[in-house]
N, C-alpha and C positions, 0 to 999 in steps of 0.2 A: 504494500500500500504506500502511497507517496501523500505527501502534506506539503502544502506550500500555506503559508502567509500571506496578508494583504493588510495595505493602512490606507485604511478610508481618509481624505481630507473632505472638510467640508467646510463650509465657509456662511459666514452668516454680517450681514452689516454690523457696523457697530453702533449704530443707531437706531433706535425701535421706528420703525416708520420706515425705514431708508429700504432698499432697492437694488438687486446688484442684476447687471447687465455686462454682458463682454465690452471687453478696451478697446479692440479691434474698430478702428474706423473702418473696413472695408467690407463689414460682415452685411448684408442689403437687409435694407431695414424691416424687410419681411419676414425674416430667420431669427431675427434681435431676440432675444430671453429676458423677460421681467423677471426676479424670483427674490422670493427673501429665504431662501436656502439655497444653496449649490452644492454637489458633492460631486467633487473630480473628476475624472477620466482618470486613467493611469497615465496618461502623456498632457493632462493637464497642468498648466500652473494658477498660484494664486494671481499672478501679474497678469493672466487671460481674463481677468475680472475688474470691475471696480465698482465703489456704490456710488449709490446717487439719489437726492433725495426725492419724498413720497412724489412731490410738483413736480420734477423732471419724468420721472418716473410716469407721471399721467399723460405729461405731452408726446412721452413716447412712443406710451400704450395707444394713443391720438393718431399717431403716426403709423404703428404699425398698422394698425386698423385699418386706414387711407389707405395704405398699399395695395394691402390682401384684396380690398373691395375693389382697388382698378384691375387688378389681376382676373377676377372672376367675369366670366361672361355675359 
């Protein structure tokens, strides 16, 4: 039998409210992630992240909305 290990990261704002979405400016704002938990990949980093507060966080949600909807036929 074989056993291997795994370490979860997981990442959470540090502000109750707050909002984490990828760093990546070139991600198309269709794909964007709202979430107020994240838990890794294994070729994930924390620096693939950043928070951002609940108001950003809504015009974003604003945004991706706009997209998805031109998108649909």
């Amino acid at each position: 039998m074989e056993t291997s290990s795994v370490t979860l990261v997981t990442l959470t704002p540090s502000v109750v409210g707050n909002f984490l979405t990828q760093s990546d400016p070139g991600i198309p704002i269709e794909a964007r992630v709202l979430a107020t938990e994240i838990t890794l990949a294994q070729d994930d980093t924390p620096d693939q992240w950043q928070e951002i507060s609940a108001e950003e966080a809504e015009s974003l949600k604003a945004q991706i909305n706009e997209a998805i909807k031109q998108k649909m036929p």
